[in-house]
MDAnalysis code that builds the backbone (N, CA, C; Angstrom):
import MDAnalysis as mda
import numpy as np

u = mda.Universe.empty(315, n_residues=105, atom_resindex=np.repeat(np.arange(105), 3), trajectory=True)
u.add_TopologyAttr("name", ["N", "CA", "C"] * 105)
u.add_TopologyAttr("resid", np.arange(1, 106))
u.add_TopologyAttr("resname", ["UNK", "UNK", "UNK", "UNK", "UNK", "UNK", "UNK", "UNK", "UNK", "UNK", "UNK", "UNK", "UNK", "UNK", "UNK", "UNK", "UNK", "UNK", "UNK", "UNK", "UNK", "UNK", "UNK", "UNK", "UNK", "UNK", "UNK", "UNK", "UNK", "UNK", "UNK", "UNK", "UNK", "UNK", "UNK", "UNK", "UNK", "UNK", "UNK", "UNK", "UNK", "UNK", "UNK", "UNK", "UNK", "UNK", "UNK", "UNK", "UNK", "UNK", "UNK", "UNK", "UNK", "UNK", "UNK", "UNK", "UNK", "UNK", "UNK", "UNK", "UNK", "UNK", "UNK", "UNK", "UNK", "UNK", "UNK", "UNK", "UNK", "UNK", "UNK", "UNK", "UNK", "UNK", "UNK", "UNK", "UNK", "UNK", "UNK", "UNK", "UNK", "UNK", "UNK", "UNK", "UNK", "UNK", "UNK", "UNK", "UNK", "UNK", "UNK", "UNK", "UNK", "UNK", "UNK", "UNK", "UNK", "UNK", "UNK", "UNK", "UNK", "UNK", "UNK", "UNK", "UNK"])
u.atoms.positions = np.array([
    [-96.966, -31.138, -7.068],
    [-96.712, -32.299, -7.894],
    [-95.203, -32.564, -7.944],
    [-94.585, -33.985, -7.902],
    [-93.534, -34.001, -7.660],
    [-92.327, -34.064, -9.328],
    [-91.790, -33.744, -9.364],
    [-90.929, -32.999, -10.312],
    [-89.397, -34.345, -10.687],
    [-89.798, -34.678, -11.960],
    [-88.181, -35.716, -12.478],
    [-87.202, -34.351, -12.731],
    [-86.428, -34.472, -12.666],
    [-84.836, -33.539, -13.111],
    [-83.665, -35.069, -13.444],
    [-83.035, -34.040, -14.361],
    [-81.910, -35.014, -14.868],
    [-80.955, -33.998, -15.338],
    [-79.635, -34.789, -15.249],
    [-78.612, -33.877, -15.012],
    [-77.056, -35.045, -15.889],
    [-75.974, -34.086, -15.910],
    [-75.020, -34.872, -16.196],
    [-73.685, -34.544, -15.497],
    [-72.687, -35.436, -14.724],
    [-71.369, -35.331, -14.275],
    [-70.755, -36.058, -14.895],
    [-69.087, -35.550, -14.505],
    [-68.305, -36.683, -15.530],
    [-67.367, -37.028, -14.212],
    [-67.075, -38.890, -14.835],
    [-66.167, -39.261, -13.888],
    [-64.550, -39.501, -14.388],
    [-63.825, -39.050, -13.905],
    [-62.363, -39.139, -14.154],
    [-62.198, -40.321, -14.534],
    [-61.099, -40.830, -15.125],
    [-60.983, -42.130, -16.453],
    [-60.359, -42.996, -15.279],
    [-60.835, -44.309, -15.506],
    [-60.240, -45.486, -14.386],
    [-61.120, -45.631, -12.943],
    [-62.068, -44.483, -13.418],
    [-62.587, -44.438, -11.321],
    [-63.878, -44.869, -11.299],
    [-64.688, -45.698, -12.118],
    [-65.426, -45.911, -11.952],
    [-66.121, -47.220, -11.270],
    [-64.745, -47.799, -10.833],
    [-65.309, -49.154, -9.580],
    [-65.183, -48.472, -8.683],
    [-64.193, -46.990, -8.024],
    [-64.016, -46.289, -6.971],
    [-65.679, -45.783, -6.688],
    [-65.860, -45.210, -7.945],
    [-67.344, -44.267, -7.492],
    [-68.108, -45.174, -7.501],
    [-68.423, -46.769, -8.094],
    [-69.451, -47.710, -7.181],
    [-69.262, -48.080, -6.106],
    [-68.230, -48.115, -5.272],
    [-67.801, -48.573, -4.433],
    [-68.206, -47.634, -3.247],
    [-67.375, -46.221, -3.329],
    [-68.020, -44.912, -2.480],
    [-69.450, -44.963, -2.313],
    [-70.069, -44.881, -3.658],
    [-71.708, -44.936, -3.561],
    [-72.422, -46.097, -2.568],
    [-71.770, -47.304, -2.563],
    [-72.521, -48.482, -2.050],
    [-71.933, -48.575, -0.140],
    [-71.066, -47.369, 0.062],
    [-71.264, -47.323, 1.425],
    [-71.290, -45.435, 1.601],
    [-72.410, -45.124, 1.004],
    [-72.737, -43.655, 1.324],
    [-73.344, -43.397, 2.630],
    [-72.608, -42.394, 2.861],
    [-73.014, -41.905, 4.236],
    [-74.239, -41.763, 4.651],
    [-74.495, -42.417, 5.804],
    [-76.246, -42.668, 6.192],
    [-76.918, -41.174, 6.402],
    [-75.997, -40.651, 6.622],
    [-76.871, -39.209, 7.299],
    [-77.142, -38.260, 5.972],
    [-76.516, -38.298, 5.026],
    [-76.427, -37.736, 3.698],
    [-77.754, -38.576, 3.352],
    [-78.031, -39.733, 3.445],
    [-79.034, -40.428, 2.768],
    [-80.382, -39.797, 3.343],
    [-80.348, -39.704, 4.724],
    [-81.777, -39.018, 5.814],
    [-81.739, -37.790, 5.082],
    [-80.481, -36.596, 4.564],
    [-80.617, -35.541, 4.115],
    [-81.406, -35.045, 2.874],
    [-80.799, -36.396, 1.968],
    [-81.662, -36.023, 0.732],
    [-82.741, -36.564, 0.658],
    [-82.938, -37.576, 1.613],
    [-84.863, -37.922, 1.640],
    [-85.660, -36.861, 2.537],
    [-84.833, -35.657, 3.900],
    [-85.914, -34.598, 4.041],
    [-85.730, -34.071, 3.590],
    [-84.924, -34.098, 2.563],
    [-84.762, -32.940, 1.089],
    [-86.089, -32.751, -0.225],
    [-87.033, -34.075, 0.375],
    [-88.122, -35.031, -0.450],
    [-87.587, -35.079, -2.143],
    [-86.489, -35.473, -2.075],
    [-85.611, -36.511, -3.090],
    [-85.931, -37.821, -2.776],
    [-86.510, -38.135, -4.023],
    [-86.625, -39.837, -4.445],
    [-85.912, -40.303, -5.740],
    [-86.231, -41.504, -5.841],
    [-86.264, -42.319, -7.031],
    [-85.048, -41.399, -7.362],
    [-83.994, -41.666, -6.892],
    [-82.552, -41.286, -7.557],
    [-81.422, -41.997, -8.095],
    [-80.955, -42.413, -9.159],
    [-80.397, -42.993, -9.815],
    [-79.125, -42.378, -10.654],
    [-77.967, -42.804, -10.614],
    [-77.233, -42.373, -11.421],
    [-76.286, -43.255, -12.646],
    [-76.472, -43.171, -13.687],
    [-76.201, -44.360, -14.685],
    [-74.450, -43.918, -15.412],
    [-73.632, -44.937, -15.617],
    [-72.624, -44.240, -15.932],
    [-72.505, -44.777, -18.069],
    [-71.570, -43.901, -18.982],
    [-71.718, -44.105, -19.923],
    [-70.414, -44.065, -19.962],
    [-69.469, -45.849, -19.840],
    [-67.880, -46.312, -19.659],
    [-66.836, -45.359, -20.847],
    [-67.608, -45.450, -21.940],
    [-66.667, -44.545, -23.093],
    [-66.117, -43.574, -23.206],
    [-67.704, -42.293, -22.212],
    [-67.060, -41.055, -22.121],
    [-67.034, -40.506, -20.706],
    [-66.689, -41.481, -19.808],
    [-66.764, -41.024, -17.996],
    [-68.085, -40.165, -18.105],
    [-68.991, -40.288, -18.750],
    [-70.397, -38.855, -18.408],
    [-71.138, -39.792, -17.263],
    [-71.204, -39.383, -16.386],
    [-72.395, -39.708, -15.503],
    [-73.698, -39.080, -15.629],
    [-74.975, -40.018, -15.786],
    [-76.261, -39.298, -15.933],
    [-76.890, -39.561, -14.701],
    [-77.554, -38.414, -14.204],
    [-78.586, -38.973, -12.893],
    [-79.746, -38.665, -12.936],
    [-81.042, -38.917, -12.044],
    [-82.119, -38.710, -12.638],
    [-82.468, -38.744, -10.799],
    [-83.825, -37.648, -10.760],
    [-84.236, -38.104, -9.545],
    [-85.056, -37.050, -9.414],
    [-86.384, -37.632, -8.654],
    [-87.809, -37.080, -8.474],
    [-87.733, -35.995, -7.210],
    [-88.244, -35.240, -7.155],
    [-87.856, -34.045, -5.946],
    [-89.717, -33.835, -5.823],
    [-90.282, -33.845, -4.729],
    [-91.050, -33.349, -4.258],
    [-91.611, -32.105, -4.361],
    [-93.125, -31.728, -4.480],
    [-93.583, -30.451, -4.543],
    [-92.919, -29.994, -2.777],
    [-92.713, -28.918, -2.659],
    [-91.865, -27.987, -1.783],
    [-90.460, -28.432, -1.354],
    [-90.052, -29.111, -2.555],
    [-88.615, -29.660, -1.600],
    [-87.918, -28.679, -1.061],
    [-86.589, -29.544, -0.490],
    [-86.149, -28.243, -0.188],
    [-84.423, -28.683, -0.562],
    [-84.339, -29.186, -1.902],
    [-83.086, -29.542, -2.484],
    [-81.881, -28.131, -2.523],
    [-82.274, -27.222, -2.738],
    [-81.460, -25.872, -3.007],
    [-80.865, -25.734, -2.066],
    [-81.295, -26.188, -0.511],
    [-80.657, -25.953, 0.971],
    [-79.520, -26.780, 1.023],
    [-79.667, -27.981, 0.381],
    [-78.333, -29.060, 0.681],
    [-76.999, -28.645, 0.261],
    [-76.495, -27.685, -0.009],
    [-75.225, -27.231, -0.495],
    [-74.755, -26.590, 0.976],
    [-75.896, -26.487, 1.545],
    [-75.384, -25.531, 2.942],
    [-75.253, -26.678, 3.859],
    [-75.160, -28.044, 3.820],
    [-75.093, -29.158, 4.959],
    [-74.226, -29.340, 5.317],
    [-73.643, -29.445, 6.161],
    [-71.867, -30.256, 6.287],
    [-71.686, -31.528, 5.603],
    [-72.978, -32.352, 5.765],
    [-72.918, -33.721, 5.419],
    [-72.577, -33.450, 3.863],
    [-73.408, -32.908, 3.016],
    [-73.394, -32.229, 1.815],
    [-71.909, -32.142, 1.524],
    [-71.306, -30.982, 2.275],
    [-69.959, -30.866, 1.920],
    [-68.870, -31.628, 2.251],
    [-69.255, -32.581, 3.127],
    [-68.003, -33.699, 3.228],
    [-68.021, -34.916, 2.073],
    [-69.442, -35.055, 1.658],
    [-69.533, -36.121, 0.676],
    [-68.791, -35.369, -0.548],
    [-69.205, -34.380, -0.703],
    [-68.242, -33.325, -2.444],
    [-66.634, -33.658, -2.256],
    [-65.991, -33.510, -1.118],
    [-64.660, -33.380, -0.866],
    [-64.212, -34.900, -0.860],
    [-65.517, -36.159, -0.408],
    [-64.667, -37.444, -0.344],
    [-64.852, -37.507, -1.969],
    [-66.268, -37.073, -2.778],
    [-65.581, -37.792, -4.067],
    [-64.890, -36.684, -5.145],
    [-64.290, -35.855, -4.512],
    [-63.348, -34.716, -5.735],
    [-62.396, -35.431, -6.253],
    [-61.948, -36.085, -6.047],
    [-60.603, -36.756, -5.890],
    [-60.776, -37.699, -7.739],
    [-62.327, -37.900, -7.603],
    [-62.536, -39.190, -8.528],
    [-63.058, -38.343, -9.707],
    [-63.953, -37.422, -9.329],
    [-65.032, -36.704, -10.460],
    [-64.286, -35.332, -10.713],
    [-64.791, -34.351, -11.774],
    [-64.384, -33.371, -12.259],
    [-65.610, -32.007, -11.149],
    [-64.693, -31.499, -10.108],
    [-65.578, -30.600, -9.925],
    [-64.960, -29.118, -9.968],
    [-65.747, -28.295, -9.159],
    [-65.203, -27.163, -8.791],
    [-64.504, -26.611, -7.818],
    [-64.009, -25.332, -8.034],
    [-62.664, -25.019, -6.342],
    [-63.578, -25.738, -5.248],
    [-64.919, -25.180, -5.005],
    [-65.685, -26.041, -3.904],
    [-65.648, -26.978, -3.408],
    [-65.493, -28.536, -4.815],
    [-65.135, -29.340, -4.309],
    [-66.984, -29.817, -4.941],
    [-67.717, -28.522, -5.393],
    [-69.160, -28.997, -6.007],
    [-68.793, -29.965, -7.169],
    [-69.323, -30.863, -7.770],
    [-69.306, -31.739, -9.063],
    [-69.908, -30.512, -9.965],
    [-69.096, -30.663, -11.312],
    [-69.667, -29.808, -12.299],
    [-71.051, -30.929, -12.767],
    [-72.029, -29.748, -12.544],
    [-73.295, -31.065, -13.314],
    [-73.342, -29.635, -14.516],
    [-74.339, -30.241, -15.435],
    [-74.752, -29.549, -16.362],
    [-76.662, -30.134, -16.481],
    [-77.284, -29.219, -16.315],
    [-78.844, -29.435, -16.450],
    [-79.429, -30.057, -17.797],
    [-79.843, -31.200, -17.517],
    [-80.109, -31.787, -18.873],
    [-81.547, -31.568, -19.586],
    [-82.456, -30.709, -20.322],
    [-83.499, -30.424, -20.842],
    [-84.370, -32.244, -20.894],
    [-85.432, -31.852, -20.863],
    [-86.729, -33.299, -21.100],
    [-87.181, -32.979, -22.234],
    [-87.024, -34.184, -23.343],
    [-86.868, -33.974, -24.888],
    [-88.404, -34.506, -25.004],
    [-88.670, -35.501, -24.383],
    [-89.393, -36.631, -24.435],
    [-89.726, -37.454, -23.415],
    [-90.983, -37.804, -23.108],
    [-91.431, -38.633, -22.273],
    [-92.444, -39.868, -22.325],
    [-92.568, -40.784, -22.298],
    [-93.579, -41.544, -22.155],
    [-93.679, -42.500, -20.986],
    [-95.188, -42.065, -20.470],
    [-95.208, -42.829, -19.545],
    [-96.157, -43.579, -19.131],
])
């Protein structure tokens, strides 16, 4: 059964036409990655007041999301947007795992 997760990043203050902008020419091969990753319905919403980025996105029964840290594609997209977002020495985005309070559907 396929699985919602939601999560939160934060974007550095002023960069948030940069990170629509990056996003709306994302790398095609990163895109093939996280769909045989069986990642869908992925969305990320921003909240202007406190740079928090929220994302949300459906992962497939057997995905195989945990592998994508090991991609190159993976790691060139972390390093083009470090620059904008708060991450780690890696160059990973700090996310923080967001609990499901509530649902209706």
């Amino acid at each position: 059964m396929a699985e919602r997760i939601a999560f939160r990043m934060n974007l550095n203050p002023g960069q948030a036409e940069e990170y629509r902008r990056r996003h709306e020419a994302i790398f095609p091969e990163l895109v093939v990655a996280l769909k045989d990753a069986g990642i869908s319905d992925y969305t990320i919403w921003l909240d202007p007041q406190s740079n928090a980025l929220f994302g949300t996105l459906v992962r497939a029964e057997g995905h195989t999301m945990d592998e994508l840290p090991n991609l190159p594609v993976m790691q060139r997209w972390w390093a083009h947007m470090s620059d904008i977002m708060q991450t780690h020495e890696d160059n990973v985005p700090v996310q923080v795992q967001l609990l499901r309070m509530f649902s209706l559907a």
